[in-house]
C-alpha positions in Angstrom: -21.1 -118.0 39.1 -20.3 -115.7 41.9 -22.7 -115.7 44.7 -22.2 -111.7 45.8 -21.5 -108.8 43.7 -20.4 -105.4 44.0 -22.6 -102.3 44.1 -23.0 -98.5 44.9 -26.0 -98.2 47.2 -27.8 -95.1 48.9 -28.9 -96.0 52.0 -30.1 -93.1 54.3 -31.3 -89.3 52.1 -28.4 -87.4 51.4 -26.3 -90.3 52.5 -22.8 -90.9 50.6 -22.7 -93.6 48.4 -22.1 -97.0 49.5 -19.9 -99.6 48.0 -21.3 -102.7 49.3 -21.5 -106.5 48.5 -25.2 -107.6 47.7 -26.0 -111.2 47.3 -26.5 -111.9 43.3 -30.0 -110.8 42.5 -32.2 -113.9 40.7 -34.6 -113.0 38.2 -38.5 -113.4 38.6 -40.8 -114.8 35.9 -40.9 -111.9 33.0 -37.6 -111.0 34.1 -33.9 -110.8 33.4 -30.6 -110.4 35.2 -27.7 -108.1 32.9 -24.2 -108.4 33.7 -23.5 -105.0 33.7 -20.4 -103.2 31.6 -21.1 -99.7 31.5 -23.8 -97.7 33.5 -23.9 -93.6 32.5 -24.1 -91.2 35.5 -27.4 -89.1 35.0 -28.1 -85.3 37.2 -31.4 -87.6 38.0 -29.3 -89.8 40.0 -29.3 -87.4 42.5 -32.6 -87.7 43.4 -32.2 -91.4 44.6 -29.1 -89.9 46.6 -31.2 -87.4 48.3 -33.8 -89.6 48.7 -36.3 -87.5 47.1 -38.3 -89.2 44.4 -41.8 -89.9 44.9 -41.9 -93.3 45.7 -38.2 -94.2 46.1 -37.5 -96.4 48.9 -33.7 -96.9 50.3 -31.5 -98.3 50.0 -31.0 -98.3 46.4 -28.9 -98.7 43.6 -29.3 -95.8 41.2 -28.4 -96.0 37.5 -30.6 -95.9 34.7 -28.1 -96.0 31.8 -27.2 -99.6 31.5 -25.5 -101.3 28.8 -24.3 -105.0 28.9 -25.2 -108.9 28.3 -27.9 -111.0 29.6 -26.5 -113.1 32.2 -29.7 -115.0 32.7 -33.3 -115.0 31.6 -36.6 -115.6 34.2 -39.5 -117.3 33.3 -41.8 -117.0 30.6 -39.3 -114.9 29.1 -39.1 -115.4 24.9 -37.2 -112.8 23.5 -34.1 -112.7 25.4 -30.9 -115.3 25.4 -28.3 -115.7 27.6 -25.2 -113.8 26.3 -27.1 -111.3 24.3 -26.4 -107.4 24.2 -29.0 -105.0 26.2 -29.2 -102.3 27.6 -31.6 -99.8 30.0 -32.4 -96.4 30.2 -34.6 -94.5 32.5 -38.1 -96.2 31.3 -37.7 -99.5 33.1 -41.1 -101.2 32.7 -44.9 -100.9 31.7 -47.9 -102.6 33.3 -49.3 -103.2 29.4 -53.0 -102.7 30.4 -53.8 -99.5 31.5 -54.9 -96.8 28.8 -51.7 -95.3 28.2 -50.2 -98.7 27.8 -53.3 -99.9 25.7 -52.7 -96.8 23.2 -48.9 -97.7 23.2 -47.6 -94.8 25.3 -45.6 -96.9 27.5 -43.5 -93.8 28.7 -46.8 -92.9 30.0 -47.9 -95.9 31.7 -50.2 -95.0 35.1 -47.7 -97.7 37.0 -44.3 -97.4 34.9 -41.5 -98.2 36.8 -38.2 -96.2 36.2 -34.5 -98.0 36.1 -32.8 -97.5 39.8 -35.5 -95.6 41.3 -38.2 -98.2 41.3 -36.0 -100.9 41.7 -32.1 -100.9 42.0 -30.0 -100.1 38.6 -26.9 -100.5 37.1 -24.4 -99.0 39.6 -23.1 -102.6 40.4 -21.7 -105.9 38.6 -25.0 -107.6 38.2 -28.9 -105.8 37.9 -32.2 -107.8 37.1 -34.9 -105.8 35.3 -38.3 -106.5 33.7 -38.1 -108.1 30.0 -39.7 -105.4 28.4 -37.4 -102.7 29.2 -34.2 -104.2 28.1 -33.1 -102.9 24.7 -31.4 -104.5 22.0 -28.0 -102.9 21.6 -25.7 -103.6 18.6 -22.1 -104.6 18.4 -20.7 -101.9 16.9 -20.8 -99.3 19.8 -18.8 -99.9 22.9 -20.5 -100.3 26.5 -19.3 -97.1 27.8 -20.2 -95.2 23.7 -24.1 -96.6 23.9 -25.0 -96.1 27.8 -25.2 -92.2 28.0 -27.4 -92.7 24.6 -30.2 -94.4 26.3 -30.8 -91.7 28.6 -29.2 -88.2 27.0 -29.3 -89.8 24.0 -32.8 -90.7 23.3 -34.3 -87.5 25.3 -32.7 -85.4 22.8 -33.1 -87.6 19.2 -36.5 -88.7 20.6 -37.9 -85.3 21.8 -36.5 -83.7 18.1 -37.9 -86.2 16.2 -40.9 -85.7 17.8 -41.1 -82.1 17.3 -42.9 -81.4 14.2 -39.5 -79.5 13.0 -38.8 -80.7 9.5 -35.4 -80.7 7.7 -34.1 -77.6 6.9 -36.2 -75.4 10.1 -33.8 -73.1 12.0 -33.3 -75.7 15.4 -31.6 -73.8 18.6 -29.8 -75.9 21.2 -29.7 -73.9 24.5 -27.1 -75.2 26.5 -23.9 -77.2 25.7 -23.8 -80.1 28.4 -24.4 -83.6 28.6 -28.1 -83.6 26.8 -26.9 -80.4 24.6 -23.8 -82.0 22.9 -25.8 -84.9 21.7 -28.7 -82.4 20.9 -26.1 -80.3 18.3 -25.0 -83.7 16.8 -28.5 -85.5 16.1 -29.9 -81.8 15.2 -27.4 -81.4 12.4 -27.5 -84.7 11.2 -31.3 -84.9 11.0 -31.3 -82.0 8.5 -31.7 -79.0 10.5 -29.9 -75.7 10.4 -28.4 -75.9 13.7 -27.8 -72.8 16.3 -26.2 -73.6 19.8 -26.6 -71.0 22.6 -24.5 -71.0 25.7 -22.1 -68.5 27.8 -18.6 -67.7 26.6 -16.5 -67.9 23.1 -14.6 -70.7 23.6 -17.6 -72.6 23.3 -17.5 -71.3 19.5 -15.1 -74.0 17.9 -16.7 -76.8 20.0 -20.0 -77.1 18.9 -19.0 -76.2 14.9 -17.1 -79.5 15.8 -20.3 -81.1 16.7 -21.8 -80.2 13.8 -23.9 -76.2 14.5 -23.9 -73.6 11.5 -23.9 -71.2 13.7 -23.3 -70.1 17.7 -24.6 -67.5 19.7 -22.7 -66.4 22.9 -25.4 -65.5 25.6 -22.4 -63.2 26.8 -22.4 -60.9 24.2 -26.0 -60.7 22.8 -28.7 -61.7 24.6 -30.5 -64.9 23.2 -33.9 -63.8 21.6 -32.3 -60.8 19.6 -29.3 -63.2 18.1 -31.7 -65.5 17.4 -34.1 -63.2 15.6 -31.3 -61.6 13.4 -30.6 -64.8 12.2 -34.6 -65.3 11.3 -35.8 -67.2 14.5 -35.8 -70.0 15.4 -38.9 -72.9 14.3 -37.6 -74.9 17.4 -35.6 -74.5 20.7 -34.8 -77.8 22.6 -34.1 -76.6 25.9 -31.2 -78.7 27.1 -29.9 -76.6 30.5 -31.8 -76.6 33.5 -31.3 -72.9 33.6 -34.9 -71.5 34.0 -33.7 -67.7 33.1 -32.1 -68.7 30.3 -34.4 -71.1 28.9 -37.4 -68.3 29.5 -34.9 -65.9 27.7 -34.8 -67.6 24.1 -39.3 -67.8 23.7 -38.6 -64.2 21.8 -36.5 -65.6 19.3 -38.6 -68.3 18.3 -41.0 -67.4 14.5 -44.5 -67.3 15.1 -45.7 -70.1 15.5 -42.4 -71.4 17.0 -42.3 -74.4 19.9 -40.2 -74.3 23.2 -39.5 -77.9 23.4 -38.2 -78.4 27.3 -36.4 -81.7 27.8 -34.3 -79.9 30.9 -35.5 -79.7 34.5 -35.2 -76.6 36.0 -36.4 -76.2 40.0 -37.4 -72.8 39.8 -40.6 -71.5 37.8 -40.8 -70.9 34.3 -41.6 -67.0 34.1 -43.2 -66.4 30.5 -45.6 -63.5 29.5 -48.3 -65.1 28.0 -48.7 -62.1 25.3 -45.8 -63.4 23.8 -47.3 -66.9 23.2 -50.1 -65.1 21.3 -48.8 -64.9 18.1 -49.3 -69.0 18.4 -45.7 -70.0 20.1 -46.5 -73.0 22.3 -44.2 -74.6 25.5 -44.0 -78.4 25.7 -41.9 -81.1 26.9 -40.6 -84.5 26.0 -40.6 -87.3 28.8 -37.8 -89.6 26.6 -38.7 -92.8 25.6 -39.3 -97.1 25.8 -36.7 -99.5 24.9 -37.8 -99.6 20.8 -37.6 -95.7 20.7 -33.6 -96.2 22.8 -33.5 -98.7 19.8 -33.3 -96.5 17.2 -31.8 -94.1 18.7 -28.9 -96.1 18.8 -29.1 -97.2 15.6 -29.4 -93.6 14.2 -26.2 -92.9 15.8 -24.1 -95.7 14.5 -25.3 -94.6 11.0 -24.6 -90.9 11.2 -21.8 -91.1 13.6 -23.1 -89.1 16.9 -21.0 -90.5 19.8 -21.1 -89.2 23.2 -18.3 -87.5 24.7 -17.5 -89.3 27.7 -15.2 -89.5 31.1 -15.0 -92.5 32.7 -14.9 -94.0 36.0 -14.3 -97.3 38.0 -17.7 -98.1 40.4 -15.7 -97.3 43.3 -16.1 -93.4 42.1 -19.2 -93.1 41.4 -19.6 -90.5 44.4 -16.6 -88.4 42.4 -18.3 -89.1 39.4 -21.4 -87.2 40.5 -20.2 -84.4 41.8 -18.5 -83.8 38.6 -21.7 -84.1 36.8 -23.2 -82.0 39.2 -20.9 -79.4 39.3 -20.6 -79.4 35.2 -16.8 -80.4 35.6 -17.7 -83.7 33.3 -17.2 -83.1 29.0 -19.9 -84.7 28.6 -21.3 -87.3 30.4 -19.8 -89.6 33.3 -19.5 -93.4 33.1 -18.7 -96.1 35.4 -17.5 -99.6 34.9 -17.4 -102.2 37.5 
């Protein structure tokens, strides 16, 4: 067993990322250590490399879309064995006795800790997390297939499934990215009639591959009147961290219609509130625990929704980002040690 490891650190805000060699982290009681295989690049990770999270202390490790094998279990640990798959997404661990915790809204836990922000994630060989956030992956997806599901991947089947849409509402998907393309693919598959919005027509053919009936091109018509022409939409899942454009789809949804925001936009939401009168309401999804990334996994390996990935060595992870960041990525950026 090695006694260092390779990992990407942030050590100083706004600093560039660091490949260092850490000594091999041990697990606590209630804890295990994952040798990692895959770990998805998120636009949150940016946060941990400006050094602006409330909270965060540096240096750190970000990554909070794991996927790989226990490598060693702590104490008082039952349900996990050396060698088994797991994986980690953003939630990272629940105190199990405050209210929210009590009701079983872990996501909502008053002390939850969240993968490479709280502690250091999976942008290295080796991480050790709390038991309860560790999710039980199957063998039928590869590492680098299942990692950008635990994060894009149950924010958008999660948050839908959550909606109070039933099969066969009119679902819109504003914005084709790394949460939209996944959005399209469990929206379609879940039963929905399925609209993506975004800029530009060679979008079109892309997202009927990923499963929409139909496409609207912000370009040409603005978003509420497409959408109302073809009968408004029951649901938009706001996918873009485009404020405007996100604000610019609430008059195409049916009375009664929900603006579901799983996107995080820095600037204001500007909404009249007359328009919200005829009963339309604005809410937003905060993803999920480990039994929710679960099946979301599984839901994918039945219906067949993959991720469209890039991928990249740990060594690149800087590169990686800046793709992300810049929207240069189709869909979603990986690294592997």
């Amino acid at each position: 067993m090695p006694k260092m490891m390779r990992a990407v650190q942030v050590s100083k805000p706004n600093g560039a990322f660091e490949l260092v060699e850490r000594e091999l982290p041990e697990p606590a009681s209630g804890q295990i250590r994952i040798k990692v295989e895959a770990c998805g690049v998120c636009h949150s990770d940016a946060f941990v490399k400006a050094g602006a999270f409330p909270g965060l202390t540096l240096p750190r490790i970000p990554g909070h879309e794991i996927a790989g094998r226990v490598d060693k279990v702590g104490a008082d640990v039952t349900e996990w064995q050396k060698g088994d798959r797991v994986g980690v997404g953003w939630h990272g661990g629940h105190c199990f006795v405050c209210n929210a915790c009590r009701k079983g809204l872990f996501i909502n836990c008053e002390r939850e800790k969240i993968t490479g922000f709280s502690y250091d994630g999976g942008y290295a060989e080796y991480t050790v997390v709390p038991h309860e956030a560790g999710v039980h992956l199957p063998e039928k997806l590869e590492s680098v297939e299942v990692a950008p599901l635990l994060c894009a991947g149950i924010t958008t089947y999660n948050s839908l499934r959550n909606s109070g849409a039933r099969p066969g509402d009119t679902v819109a998907v504003q914005g084709i990215g790394g949460l939209g393309h996944l959005a399209i693919q469990f929206a379609a598959r879940m039963g929905f009639r399925t609209i993506a919005i975004s800029r530009g027509a060679d979008k079109a053919e892309l997202v009927r591959q990923l499963g929409a009936h139909e496409y609207i091109d912000t370009q040409k018509v603005p978003a509420a009147e497409a959408l109302q022409k073809l009968g408004g939409a029951d649901l938009v899942l706001a996918t873009a961290p485009n404020s405007e454009a996100i604000a610019s789809t609430i008059d195409g949804l049916k009375p009664r219609g929900k603006l579901l925001i799983v996107a995080a936009p820095f600037d204001p939401l500007k909404v009249s509130a007359f328009t919200l009168l005829s009963g339309k309401t604005i809410a937003g999804w905060p993803s999920g625990s480990a039994i929710d990334s679960e099946e979301t996994v599984a839901f994918s390996v039945l219906t067949g929704v993959r991720p469209r990935i890039e991928v990249f060595k740990l060594e690149q992870a800087g590169q990686a980002l800046a793709k992300m960041i810049e929207n240069r990525v189709r869909f979603r950026a990986v690294l592997t040690p």
